[in-house]
C-alpha positions as CSV (number, residue, x, y, z in Angstrom):
1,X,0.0,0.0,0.0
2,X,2.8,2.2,0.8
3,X,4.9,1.6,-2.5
4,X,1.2,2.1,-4.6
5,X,-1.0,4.8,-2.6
6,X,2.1,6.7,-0.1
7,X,-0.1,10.0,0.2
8,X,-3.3,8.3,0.7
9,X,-1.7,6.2,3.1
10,X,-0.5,8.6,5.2
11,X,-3.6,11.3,4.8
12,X,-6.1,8.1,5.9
13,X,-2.8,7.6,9.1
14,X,-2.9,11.0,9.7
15,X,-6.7,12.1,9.6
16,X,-7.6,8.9,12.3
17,X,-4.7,10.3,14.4
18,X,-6.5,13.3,14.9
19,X,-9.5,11.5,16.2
20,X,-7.5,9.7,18.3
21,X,-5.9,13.0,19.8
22,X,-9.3,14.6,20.2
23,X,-10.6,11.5,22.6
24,X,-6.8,11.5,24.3
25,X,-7.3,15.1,25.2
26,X,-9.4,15.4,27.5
27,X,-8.0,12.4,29.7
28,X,-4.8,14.2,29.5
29,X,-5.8,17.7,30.4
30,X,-7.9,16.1,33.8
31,X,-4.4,14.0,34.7
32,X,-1.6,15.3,32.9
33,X,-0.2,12.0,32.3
34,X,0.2,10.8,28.1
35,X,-1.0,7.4,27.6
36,X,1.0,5.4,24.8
37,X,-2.0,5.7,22.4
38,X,-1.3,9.6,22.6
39,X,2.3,9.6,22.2
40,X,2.1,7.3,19.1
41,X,-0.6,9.6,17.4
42,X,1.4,12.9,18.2
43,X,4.6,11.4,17.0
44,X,2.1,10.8,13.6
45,X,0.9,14.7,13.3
46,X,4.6,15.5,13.8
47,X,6.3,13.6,10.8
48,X,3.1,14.8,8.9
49,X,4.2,18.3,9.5
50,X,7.9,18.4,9.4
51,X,8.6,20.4,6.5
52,X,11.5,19.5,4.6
53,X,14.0,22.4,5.1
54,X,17.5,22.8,3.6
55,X,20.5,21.7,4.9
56,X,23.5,24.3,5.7
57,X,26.8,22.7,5.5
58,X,28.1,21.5,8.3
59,X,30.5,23.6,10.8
60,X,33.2,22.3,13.1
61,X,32.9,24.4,15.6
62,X,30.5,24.6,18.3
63,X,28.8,27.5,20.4
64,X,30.1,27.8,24.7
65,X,26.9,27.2,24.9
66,X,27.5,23.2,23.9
67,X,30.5,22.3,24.9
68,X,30.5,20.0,27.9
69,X,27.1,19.2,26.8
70,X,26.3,15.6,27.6
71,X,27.5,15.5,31.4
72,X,25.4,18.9,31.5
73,X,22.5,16.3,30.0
74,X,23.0,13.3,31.9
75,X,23.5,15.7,35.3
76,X,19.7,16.9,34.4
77,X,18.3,13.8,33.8
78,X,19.6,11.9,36.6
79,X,18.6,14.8,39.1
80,X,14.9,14.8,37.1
81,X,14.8,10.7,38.0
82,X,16.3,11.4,41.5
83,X,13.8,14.0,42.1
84,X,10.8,12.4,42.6
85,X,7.6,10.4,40.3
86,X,5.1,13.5,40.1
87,X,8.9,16.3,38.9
88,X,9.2,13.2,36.3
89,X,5.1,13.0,35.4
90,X,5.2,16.6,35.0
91,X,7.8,17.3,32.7
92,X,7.6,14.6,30.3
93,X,4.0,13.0,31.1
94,X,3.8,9.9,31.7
95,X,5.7,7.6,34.5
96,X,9.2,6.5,34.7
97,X,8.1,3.2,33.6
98,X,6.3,3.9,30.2
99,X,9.6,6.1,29.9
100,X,12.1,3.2,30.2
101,X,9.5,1.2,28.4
102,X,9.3,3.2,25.2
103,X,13.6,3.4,25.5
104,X,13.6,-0.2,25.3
105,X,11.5,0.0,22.3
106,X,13.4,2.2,20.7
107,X,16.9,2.3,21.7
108,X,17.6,-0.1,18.6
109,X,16.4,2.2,16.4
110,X,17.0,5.5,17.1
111,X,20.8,4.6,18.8
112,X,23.9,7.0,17.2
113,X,27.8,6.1,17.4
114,X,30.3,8.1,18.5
115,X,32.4,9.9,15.7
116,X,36.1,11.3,15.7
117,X,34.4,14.7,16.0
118,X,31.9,14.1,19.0
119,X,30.1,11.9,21.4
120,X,26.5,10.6,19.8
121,X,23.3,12.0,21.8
122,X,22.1,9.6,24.0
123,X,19.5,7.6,23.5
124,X,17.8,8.5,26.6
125,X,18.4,12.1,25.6
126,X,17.2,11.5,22.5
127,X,13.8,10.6,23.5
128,X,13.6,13.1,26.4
129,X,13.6,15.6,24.1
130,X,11.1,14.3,22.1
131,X,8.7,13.7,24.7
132,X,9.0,17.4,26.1
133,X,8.6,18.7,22.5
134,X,4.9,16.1,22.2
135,X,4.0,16.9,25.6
136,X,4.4,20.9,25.2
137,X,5.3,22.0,21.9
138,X,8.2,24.3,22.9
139,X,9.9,25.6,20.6
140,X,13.4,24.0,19.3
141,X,14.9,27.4,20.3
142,X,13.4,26.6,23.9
143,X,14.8,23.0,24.1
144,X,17.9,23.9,22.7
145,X,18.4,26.3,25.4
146,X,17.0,23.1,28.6
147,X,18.8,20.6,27.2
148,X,22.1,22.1,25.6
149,X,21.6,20.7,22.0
150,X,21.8,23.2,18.8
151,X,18.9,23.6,17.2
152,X,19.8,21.8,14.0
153,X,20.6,18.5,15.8
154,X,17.0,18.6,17.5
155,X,15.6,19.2,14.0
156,X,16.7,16.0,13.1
157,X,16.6,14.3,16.6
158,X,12.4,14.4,17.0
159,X,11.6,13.5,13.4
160,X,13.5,10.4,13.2
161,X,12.6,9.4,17.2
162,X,8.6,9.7,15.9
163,X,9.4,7.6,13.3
164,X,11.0,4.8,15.8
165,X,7.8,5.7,18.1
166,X,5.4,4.9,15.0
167,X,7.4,1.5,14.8
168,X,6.9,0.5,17.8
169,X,3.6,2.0,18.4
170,X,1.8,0.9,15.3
171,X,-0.8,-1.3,17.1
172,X,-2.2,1.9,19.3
173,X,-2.8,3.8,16.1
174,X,-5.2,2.3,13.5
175,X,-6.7,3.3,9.9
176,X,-10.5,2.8,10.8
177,X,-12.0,0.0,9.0
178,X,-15.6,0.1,10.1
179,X,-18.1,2.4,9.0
180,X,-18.8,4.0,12.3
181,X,-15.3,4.4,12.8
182,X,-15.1,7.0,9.5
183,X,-18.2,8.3,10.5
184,X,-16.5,9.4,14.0
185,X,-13.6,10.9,12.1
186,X,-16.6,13.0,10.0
187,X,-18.0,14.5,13.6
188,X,-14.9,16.3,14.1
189,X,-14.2,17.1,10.0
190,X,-13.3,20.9,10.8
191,X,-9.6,19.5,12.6
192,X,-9.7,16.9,10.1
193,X,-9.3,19.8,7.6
194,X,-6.7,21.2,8.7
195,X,-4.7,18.1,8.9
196,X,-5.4,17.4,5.5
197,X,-4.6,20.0,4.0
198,X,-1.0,20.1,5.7
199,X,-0.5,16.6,5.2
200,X,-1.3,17.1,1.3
201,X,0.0,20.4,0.4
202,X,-3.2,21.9,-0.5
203,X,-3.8,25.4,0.0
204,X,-7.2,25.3,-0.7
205,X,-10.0,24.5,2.1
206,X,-12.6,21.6,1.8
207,X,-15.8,23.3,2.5
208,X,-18.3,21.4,3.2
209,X,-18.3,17.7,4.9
210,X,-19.9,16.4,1.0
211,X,-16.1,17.1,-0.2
212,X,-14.7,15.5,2.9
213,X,-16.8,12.3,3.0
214,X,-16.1,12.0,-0.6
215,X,-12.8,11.6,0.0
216,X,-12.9,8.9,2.3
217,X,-15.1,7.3,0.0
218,X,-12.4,7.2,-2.4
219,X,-10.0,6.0,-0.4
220,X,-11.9,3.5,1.5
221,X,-12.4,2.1,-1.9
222,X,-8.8,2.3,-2.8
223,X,-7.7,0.2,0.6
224,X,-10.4,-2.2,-0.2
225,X,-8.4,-3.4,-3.1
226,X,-5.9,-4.9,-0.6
């Protein structure tokens, strides 16, 4: 499906994320904890809108700000799981154990070697920063500055950790294969909009819920072929 329909794919992922979201949010607002289901479908919206951005050439240098950086990182994080459960909750959202959970998952994955230049990111770091930027949407400028790491390298840190996170986290986000289940994604087709038009490129707006049921007609039919 992914080698014969990739943008219907991933609009049909993306738009049943944001149903999945909208029934998350209110759980997570009342607690202030991120189930798995809600980290998987955030870590969807996120890949859907990275925008591809060009690369400068790399410099070997690297700003007072950095140097010294991964004892400054492993310091905060060890003081953060020193701290106590409800500092840890509240800055990443969710417990210490779905934390060393998901790093099992994706450790694998999202792992870096050292080069002759510097020390790899750790993996723990890695997805830290990840979780902080799904659970609060700072800024990179803002993470850069809490956790020490130049913008650029966070730019490429949280895409390709979402991507390990939808990996491992496939079975909490499905592609509705029941009638009531697009019919649920229809009730809240003025999100759905948004998301479609970002995850397609379109400028223009869908209009009415005709257009928008359309489409899922469409591509209902289309998945039915497989």
């Amino acid at each position: 499906m992914r080698i014969l329909f990739p943008y219907v794919a991933c609009a049909l992922s993306y738009m049943s994320v944001a149903c999945v979201l909208i029934n998350s949010i209110e759980a997570t607002s009342v607690c202030g904890i991120m189930s798995l289901q809600t980290v998987a479908a955030a870590a969807y919206l996120v890949i859907a809108l990275n925008r591809k951005k060009k690369r400068r050439k790399p410099r070997w240098w690297r700003r007072q700000l950095y140097v010294g950086g991964q004892e400054a990182q492993n310091d905060f994080l060890n003081k953060l799981i020193a701290d106590d459960q409800a500092l840890f909750r509240n800055f990443t959202r969710m417990s210490q154990e779905d934390f060393e959970y998901l790093l099992e998952k994706i450790s694998p994955i999202i792992r870096k070697s050292d080069t002759n230049f510097r020390e790899a990111i750790p993996t723990r770091i890695r997805l830290l920063v990840t979780l902080r930027y799904l659970a609060t949407g700072d800024s990179y400028a803002s993470l850069m500055y809490l956790f020490r790491i130049s913008v650029p390298s966070i730019s490429r840190i949280i895409p390709e950790v979402c991507k390990a996170l939808i990996d491992v986290l496939h079975d909490f986000v499905r592609i509705p294969d029941t009638e009531d289940g697009w019919k649920k994604i229809l009730k809240y087709s003025g999100i759905t909009h948004t998301v479609l038009e970002r995850v397609m490129g379109n400028t223009s707006s869908c209009k009415t819920q005709k257009t928008v049921a359309a489409y899922f007609i469409i591509t209902k039919e289309l998945l039915a072929l497989f």
